[in-house]
C-alpha positions in Angstrom: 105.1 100.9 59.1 104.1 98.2 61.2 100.9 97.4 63.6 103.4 97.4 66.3 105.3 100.4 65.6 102.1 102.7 64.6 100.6 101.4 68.0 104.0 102.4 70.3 103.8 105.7 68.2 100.3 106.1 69.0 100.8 105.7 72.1 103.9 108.1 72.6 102.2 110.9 71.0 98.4 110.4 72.4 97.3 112.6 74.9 97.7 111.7 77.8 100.9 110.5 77.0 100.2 107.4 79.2 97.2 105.2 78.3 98.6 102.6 75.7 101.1 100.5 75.1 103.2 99.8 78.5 106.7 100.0 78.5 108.1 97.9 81.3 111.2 99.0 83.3 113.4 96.3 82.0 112.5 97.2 78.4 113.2 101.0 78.8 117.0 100.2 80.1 117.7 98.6 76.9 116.6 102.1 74.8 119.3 103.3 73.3 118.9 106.5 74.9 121.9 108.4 72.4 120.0 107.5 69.3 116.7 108.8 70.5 118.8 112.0 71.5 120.0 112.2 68.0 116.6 111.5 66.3 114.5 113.3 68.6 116.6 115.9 67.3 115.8 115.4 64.0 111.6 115.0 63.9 111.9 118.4 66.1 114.0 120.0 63.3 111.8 119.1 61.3 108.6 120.1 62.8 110.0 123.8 63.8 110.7 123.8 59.8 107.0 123.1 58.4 105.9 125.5 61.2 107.8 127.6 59.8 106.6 126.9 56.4 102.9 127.2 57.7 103.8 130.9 59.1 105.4 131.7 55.9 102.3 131.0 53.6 100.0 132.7 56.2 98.8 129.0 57.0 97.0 129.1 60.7 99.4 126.7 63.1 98.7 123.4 63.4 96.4 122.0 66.3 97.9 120.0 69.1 96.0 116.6 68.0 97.3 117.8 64.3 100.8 118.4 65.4 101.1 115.2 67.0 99.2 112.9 63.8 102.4 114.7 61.8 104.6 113.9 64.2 104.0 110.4 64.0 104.7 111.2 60.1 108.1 112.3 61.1 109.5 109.7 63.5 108.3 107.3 60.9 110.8 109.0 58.0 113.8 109.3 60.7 113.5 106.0 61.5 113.4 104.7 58.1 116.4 106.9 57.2 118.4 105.7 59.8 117.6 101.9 59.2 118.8 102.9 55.4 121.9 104.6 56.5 122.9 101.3 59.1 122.1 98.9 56.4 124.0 101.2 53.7 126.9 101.1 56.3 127.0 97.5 56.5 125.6 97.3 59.5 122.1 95.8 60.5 118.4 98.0 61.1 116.9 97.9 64.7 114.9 95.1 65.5 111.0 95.1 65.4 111.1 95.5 69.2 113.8 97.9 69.2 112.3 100.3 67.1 109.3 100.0 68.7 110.4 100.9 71.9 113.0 104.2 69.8 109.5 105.3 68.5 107.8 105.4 72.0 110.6 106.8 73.4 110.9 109.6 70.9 107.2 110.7 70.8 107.7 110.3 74.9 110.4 112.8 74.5 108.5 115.3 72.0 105.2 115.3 73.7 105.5 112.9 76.8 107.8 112.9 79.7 110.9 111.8 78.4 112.8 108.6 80.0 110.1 109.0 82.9 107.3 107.8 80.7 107.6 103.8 81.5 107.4 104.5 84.9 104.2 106.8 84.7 103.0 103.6 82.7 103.3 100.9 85.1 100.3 100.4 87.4 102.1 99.5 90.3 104.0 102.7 90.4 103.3 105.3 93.4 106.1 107.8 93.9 109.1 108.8 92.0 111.9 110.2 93.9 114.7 112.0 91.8 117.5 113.5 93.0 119.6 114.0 90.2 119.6 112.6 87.0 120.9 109.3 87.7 119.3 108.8 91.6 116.0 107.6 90.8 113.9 106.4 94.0 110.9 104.0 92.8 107.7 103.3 95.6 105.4 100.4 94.8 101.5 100.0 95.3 102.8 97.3 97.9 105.3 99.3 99.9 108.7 98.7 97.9 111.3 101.1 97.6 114.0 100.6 94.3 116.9 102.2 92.5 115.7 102.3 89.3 117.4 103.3 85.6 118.7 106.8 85.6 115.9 110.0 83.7 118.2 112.1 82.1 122.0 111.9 80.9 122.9 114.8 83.0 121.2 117.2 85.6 121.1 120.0 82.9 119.6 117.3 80.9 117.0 116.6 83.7 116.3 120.1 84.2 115.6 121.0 80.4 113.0 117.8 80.8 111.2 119.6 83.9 110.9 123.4 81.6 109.4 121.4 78.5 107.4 120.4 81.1 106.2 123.7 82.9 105.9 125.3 79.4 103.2 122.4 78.0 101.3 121.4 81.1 98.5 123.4 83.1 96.9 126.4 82.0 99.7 128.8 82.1 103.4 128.1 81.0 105.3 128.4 84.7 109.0 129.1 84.6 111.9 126.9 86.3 115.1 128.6 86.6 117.5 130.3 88.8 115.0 132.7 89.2 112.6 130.2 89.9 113.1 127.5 91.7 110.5 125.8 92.5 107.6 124.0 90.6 104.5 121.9 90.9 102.4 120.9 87.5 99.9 118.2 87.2 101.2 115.7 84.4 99.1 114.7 81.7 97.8 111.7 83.9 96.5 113.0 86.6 100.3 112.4 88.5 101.7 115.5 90.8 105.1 116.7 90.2 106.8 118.6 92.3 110.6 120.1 91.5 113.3 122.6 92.7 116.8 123.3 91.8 119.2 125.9 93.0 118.5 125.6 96.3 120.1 121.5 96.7 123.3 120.6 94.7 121.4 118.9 92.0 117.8 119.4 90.5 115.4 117.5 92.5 111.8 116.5 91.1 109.1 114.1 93.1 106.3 112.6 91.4 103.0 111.4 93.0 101.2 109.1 90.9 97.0 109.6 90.0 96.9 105.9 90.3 92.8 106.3 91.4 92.3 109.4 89.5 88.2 108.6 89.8 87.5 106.3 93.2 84.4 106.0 94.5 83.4 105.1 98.4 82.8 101.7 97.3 86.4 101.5 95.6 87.3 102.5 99.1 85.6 99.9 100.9 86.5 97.3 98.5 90.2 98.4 99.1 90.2 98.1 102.8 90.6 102.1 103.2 86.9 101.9 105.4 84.2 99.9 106.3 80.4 100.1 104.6 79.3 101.9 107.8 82.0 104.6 107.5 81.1 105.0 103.9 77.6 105.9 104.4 78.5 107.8 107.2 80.3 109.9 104.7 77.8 109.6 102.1 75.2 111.6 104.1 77.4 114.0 105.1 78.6 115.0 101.7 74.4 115.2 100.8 73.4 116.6 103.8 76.1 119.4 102.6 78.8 119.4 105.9 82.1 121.1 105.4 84.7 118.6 105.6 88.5 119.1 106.0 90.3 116.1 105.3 93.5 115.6 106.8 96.6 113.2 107.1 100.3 113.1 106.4 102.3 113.2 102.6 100.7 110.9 100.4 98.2 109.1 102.6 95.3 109.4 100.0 93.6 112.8 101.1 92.7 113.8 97.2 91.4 110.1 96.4 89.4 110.6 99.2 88.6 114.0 98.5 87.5 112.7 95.0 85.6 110.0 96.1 83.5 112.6 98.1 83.5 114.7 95.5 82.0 112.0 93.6 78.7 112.0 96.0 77.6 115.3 95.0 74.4 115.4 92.7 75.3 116.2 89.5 73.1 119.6 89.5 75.5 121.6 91.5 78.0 123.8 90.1 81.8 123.1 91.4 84.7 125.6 91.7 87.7 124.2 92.5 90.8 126.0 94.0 94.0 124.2 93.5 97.7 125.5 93.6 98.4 123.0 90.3 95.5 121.3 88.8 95.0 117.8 90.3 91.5 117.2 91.1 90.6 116.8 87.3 86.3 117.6 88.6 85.6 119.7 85.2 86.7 116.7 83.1 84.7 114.6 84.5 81.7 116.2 82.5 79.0 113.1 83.0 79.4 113.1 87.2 80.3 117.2 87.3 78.4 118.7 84.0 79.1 122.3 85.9 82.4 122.4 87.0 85.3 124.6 86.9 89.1 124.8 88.0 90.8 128.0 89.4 94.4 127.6 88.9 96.9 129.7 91.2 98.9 132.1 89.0 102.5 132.8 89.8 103.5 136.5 88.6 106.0 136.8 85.7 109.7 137.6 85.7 108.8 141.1 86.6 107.0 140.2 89.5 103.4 141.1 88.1 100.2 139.0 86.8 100.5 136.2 89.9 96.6 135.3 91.7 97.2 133.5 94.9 95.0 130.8 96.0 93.4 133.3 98.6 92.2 135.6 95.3 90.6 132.7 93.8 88.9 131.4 96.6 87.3 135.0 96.8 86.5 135.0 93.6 85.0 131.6 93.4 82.7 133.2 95.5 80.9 135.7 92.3 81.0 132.9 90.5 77.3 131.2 91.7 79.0 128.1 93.3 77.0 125.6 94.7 80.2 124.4 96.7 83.7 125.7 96.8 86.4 122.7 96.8 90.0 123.9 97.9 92.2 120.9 96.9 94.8 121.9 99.3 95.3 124.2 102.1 98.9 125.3 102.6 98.6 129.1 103.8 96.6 132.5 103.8 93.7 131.4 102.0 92.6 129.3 104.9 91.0 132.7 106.5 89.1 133.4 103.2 88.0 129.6 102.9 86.8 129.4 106.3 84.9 132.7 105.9 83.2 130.9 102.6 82.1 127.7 104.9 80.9 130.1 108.0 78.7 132.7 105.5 76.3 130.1 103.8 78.4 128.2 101.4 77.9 124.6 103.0 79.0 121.3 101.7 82.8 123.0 101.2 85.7 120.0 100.7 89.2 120.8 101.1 92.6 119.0 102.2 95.3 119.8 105.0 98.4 118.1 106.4 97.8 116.9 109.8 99.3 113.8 112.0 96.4 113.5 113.8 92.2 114.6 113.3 92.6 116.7 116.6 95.6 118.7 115.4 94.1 119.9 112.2 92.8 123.1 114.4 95.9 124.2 115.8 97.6 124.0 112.2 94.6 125.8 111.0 95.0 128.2 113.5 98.8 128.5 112.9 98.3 129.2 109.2 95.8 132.1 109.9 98.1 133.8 112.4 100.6 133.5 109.2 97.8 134.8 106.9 97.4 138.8 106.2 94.5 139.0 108.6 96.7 137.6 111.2 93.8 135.9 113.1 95.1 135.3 117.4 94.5 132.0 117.8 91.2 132.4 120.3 89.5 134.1 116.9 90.8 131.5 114.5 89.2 128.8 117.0 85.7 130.5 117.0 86.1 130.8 112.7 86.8 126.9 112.7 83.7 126.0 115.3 81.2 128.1 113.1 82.7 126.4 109.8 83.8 123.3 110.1 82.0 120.8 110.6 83.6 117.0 110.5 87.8 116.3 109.9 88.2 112.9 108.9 91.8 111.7 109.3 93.4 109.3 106.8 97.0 107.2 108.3 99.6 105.6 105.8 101.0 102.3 107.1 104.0 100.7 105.2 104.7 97.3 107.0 106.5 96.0 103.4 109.7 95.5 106.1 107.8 93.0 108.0 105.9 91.0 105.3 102.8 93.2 104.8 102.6 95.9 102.5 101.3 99.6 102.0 97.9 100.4 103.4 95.6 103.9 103.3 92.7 103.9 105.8 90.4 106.5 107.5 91.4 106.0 111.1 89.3 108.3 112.6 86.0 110.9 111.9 86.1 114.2 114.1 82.9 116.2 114.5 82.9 119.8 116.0 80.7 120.2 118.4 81.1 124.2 119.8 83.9 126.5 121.2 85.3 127.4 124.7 88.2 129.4 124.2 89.1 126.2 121.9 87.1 124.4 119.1 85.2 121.5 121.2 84.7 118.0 119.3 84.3 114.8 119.5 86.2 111.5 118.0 82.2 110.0 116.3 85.1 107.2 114.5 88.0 106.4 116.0 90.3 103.0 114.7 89.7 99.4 115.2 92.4 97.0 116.0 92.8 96.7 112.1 93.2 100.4 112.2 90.4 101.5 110.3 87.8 103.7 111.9 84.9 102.7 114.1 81.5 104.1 115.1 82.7 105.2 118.5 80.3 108.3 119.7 77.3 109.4 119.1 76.5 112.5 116.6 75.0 115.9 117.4 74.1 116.5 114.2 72.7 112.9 114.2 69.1 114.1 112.4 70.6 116.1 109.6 72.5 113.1 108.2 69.4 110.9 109.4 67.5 113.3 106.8 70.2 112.5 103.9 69.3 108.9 104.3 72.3 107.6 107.2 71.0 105.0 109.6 72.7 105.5 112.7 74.5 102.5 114.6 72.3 101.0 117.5 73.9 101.9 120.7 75.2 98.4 121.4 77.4 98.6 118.1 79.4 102.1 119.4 83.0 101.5 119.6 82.8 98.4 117.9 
């Protein structure tokens, strides 16, 4: 076998599937995608067969890292049986290159994510957009939009991808079928999928891509996303343990920045993390979070039973001697619970919300505990948020691509509360520049507690800067 070939199947069958040898988009429209059908078929026939072998002879089953090393074994003998059968046929083997790119393909297929794999392996990937197996919607780090090569050979095809999927990734296998439609997993990279079929003519899937699966503040700044003074603004308020809600549209950046927070607390504390589908990735990073753990939400089983909502775990994060509770995204009921959490001692809570602006963020909280089983009025909902919450920061997406520029993430504006009156009272502390990023505008009530956790507040002459 050659260097090149054991390094593609090294890479194909590593996990995560996605840190080696890149596959660019050009090169994976010249697989040929029938002949890794056919062989994939093959090194999976034989796999089932030596697990079967294993079972017979009372032989524990293999590990993962195990399964894979044979695997690589496997695609190895297929591919040397099929360049004996073309040359014994008259017709010539693959080419270095070409098999190179079959192996990668087939171990992406086995273990990986299929024909999606080169795009999970270029950098400068941000979303994938499928709708249907042969619509495949590409976004670039600098605002491009492209057709690109189609995933799958059919839509059944596509959706068979997707279950392999659900049934390997996360810490519970999750169905996806007529029975259930929807889906979200965190891929082996860090990347969010999200996918539904049944209720649109063809199987849809989205993909967010992890592409700063561990920024800092100063990755931030360096990026453009906020200035130095907004970053130790946020710095102290991470230490000086505020609850922060972190808001802004689809895919504006709210978990990097959640991370990057995230990233400020001391390494003594002990993290839970809520999440609907794991994303976050704080328990694996062991040398910044030695004492973290990840709640997962449970759905319930095809009879209905075994499911633990996100509101469940937040409660139960609770018994679990948490330093700070980190909901990585706030869609529904558990809001009530969470805010509860922030209001009854757990300080230095982080957590993420869908908002257009930093001032709405209280009226959707509000709207999501009416929806919740408390069914908070919204006067009571405003006194929870004004005795929890403490800043919002708000993050905008701007995509000028069309107009020469390119895709941008900034923190456009930093929202303290400051009481209630029948509504939750606040004040805009940041609020953007003419680049768009945000600004020391106001000064900050709770000025001396970040003072205390080492912030140096702007002279007066430097507000709204």
């Amino acid at each position: 076998m050659s260097t090149a070939l054991s390094t593609a199947l090294s890479t194909a069958l590593s996990t995560p599937p996605s840190t080696g040898l890149p596959v660019g988009r050009r090169e994976a429209q010249q697989v040929d995608h029938e002949l890794v059908r056919r062989l994939r078929v093959q090194v999976a026939d034989r796999l089932s067969a030596q697990r079967r072998r294993d079972d017979a002879a009372g032989r524990p089953p293999m590990s993962g890292a195990d399964e894979r090393q044979f695997a690589r074994s496997l695609v190895v003998q297929v591919l040397e049986d099929h360049a004996r059968a073309e040359m014994e046929a008259g017709r010539p083997p693959l080419a270095p290159a070409a098999e190179e790119a079959v192996a990668a393909a087939i171990g992406a297929a086995l273990f990986g994510v299929g024909r999606l794999q080169p795009l999970l392996e270029d950098p400068d990937v941000e979303n994938v957009d499928v709708n249907g197996c042969d619509r495949v919607f590409v976004s670039y780090a600098d605002g491009r939009e492209e057709l690109s090569a189609p995933v799958a050979d059919s839509d059944e095809d596509l959706v068979e991808l997707v279950q392999v999927l659900a049934s390997n990734v996360g810490l519970t296998s999750r169905p996806f079928d007529a029975a259930n439609p929807q889906l979200d997993l965190r891929l082996p990279d860090g990347s969010r999928l999200s996918a539904v079929m049944g209720v649109c003519q063809r199987p849809a899937l989205s993909i967010r891509r992890a592409r700063l699966s561990s920024a800092s503040l100063a990755d931030l700044v360096a990026g453009g996303s906020m200035d130095e003074d907004l970053a130790q603004f946020l710095r102290a308020a991470v230490r000086a343990r505020k609850n922060i809600m972190i808001a802004g549209s689809t895919n504006s950046g709210k978990t990097t920045l959640l991370r990057a927070l995230a990233a400020e607390i001391p390494p003594h504390e002990r993290l839970i993390t809520v999440e609907r589908a794991l994303e976050l990735g704080l328990d694996q990073q062991v040398q910044a979070h030695p004492n973290a753990v990840a709640f997962e939400e449970r759905l319930p089983n095809s009879e209905g039973v075994g499911g633990v909502t996100m509101a469940e775990l937040v409660r139960r994060s609770l018994r679990m001697n948490p330093s700070r509770v980190i909901v990585g995204e706030v869609l529904g009921d558990e809001i009530v619970t969470m805010l509860n959490a922030m209001s009854q001692g757990n300080d230095g809570s982080l957590s993420t919300i869908h908002a257009n602006s930093s001032a709405e963020v209280f009226n959707r909280i509000a709207t999501y505990a009416l929806q919740a089983e408390e069914h908070l009025p919204v006067e009571a909902s405003h006194m929870l948020i004004a005795g929890a919450v403490d800043f919002v920061v708000f993050l905008d997406k701007q995509n000028t691509y069309h107009l020469g520029g390119g895709l941008r993430r900034v923190v456009a504006s930093v929202r303290e509360v400051t009481g209630v009156d029948g509504r939750v009272l606040s004040s805009e502390v940041f609020t953007a520049g003419a680049d768009g990023v945000a600004r020391a505008h106001a000064p900050l009530q709770c000025a001396a507690d970040l003072e205390a956790a080492g912030w140096v507040a702007p002279v007066l002459t430097r507000w709204g800067g």
